[in-house]
TORVO-821316 format. One record per residue (C-alpha): y, x, z. Coordinates in steps of 0.1 Angstrom, whole numbers, plus 5000, padded with zeros to 4 digits. Layout:
c2_c1_c3
Y_X_Z
...
//
This chain:
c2_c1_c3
4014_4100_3100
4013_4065_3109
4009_4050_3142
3989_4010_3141
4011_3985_3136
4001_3967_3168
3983_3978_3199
3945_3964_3206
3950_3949_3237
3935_3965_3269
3924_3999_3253
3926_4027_3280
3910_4062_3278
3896_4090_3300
3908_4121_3284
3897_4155_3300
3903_4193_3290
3869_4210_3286
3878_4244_3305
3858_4239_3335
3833_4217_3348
3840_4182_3363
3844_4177_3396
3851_4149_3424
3887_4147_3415
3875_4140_3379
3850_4118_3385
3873_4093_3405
3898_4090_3377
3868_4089_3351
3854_4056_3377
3889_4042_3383
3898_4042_3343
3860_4026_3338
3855_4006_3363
3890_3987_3356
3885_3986_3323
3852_3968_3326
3864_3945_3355
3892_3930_3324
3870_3938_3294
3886_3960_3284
3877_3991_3260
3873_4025_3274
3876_4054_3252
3870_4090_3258
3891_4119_3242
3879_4152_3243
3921_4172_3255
3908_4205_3235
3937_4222_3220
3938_4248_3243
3915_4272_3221
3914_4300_3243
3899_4280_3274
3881_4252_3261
3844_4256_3258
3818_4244_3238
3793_4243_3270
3819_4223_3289
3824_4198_3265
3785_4196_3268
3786_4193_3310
3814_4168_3307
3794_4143_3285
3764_4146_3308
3785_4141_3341
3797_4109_3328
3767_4097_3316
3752_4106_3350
3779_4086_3367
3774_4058_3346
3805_4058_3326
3802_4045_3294
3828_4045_3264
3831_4030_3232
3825_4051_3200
3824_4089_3193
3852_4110_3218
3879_4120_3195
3886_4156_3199
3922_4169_3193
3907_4203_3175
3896_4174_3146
3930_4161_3143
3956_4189_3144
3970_4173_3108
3980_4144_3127
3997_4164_3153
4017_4187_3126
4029_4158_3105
4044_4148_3135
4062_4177_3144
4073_4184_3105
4086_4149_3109
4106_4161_3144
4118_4193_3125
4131_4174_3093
4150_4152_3114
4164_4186_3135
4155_4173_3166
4133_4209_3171
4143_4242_3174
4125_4277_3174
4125_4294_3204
4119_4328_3206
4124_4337_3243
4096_4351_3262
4091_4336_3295
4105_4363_3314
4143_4359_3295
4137_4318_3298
4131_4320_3334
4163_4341_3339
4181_4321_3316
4170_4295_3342
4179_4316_3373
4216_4321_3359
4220_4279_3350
4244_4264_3374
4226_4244_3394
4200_4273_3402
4164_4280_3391
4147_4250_3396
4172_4238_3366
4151_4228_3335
4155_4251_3307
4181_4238_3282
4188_4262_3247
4198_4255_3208
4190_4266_3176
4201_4303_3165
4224_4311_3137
4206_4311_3106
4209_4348_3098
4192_4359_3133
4166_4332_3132
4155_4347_3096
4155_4380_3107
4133_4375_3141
4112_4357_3115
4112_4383_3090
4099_4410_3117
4070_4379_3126
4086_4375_3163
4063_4346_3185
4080_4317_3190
4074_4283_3204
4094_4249_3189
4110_4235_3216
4120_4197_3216
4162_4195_3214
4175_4168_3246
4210_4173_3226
4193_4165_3195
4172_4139_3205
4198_4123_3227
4222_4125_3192
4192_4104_3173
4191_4076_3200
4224_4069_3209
4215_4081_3241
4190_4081_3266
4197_4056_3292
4180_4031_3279
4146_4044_3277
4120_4027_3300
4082_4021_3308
4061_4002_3327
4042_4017_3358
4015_3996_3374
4004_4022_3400
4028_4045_3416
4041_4077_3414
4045_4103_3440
4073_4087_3457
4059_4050_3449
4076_4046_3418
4068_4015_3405
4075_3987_3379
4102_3993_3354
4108_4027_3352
4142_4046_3339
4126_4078_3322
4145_4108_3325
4134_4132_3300
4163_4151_3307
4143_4164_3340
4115_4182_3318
4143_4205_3299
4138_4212_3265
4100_4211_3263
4078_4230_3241
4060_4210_3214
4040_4240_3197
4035_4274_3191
4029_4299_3158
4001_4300_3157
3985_4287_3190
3991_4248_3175
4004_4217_3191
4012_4214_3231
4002_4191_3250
4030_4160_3249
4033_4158_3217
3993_4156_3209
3992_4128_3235
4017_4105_3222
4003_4111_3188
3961_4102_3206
3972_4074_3226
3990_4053_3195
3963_4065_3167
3938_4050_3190
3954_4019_3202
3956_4029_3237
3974_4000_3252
3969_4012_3295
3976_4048_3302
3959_4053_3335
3958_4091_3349
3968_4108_3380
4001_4106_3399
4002_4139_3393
4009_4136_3353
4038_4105_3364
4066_4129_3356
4048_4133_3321
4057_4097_3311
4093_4101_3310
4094_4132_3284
4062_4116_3267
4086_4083_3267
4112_4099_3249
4084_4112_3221
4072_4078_3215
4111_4064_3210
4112_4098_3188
4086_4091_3165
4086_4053_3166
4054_4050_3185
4044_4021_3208
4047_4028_3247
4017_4021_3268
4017_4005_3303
4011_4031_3328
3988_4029_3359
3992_4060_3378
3965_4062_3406
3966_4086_3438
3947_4121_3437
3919_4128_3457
3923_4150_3481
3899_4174_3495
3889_4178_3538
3920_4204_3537
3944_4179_3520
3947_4194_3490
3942_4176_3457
3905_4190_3439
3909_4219_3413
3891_4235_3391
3912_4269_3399
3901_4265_3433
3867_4261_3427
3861_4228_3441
3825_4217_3442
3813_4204_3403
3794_4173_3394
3768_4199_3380
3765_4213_3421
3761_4182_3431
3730_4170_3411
3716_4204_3416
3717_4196_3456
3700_4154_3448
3733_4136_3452
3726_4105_3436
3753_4091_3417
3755_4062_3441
3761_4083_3465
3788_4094_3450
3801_4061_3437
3802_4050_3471
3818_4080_3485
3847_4077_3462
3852_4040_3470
3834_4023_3437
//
């Protein structure tokens, strides 16, 4: 693989998973991205997040490019779906592994969270582990044990030199008001999971991968995905990607305070149509 050897200036993206329907919360990250974008002229792209193949659903892809449309965002070219591009995502982790900055994992989640539980500084410690002897690793192979391939912190900090100096740039804020130059600490995520057998690529590593394929220049998302950046930081140094400034905007948050959910069943884009909500309405109601 082969990321663009420069980055198109002001390309952003809206990039939702289609397993559920959109909703408010949705809909005012979908504005904030577009409406930005067109303020600068810049490009908007859309990119269908659909690796999750035993959620995502044909019918919500569907609802989520007739919401938009309804809204009045508008995007540039076809969405790029991550199902049409898992080639991309597995040269990049074949790249990872030659390099031995990946490991097999084959811990369910049960022994990871005790291995957790018994880490010294408690269980909200991230899960740190390391490649297994050789012989053990072939035989949990040989008997076609799961496993996930987890990204190595020792390894990767081994390849760098380090990982103090990785930064990034956050125009927005993050939960606490990070702002500005940024020290990622990747080291806070643990050694994250970068793909499965058989279930295919997780989510970091496929968004590193999306964002420099397609030029993305502005990363601009939900506070909630700031502590994202640092681990997707250290991918990008990884595989010699470019970094993307980062514009992280505040969630909306429901009558009750809590931030909109599709678990919860917040109120879809879909309901609101059905009840005549116009989408200026809507617009207006969300600030835009």
């Amino acid at each position: 693989m082969s990321a663009p050897s420069f980055i198109t200036p002001f390309v952003t993206r809206f990039a939702p998973s289609p397993t559920g329907l959109l909703h408010r919360g949705h809909a005012y990250s979908a504005l904030t991205a577009f409406e930005t974008a067109r303020a600068a002229g810049w490009r908007l792209l859309l990119r269908i997040e659909d690796i999750d193949t035993a959620r995502c659903r044909p019918e919500f892809e569907t609802a989520i490019v007739e919401d938009l449309a309804w809204l009045g965002v508008a995007w540039e070219g076809p969405a790029r779906r991550q199902s049409e591009h898992l080639a991309d995502y597995r040269a990049a982790l074949a790249g990872l592994e030659a390099r031995g900055l990946i490991y097999r994992c084959f811990k369910t989640r049960a022994q990871v969270l005790a291995d957790i539980g018994r880490a010294p500084h408690g269980p909200t410690a991230p899960y740190r582990g390391a490649p297994l002897d050789p012989t053990e690793e072939a035989w949990l192979m040989g008997e076609g044990r799961p496993f996930a391939w987890r990204l190595s912190l020792v390894a990767a900090a081994r390849a760098l030199g380090g990982l103090s100096t990785l930064t990034f740039t956050e125009e927005g804020a993050g939960p606490n008001g990070e702002t500005g130059r940024i020290a990622a600490h990747p080291e806070g995520a643990g050694d994250v999971i970068l793909a499965r057998k058989g279930l295919g690529v997780a989510y970091h590593l496929a968004v590193v991968v999306d964002d420099a394929l397609q030029g993305v220049s502005h990363v601009i998302r939900g506070a909630d995905l700031f502590e994202a950046a640092h681990i997707q930081r250290l991918l990008q140094a990884l595989l010699g990607l470019p970094t993307p400034v980062y514009r992280h905007h505040p969630l909306l948050l429901g009558d009750d305070g809590r931030r909109f959910a599709k678990r919860d069943r917040a109120e879809t884009l879909r309901d609101l149509r059905a009840r005549g909500i116009a989408p200026a309405a809507l617009r207006a109601e969300l600030g835009f």
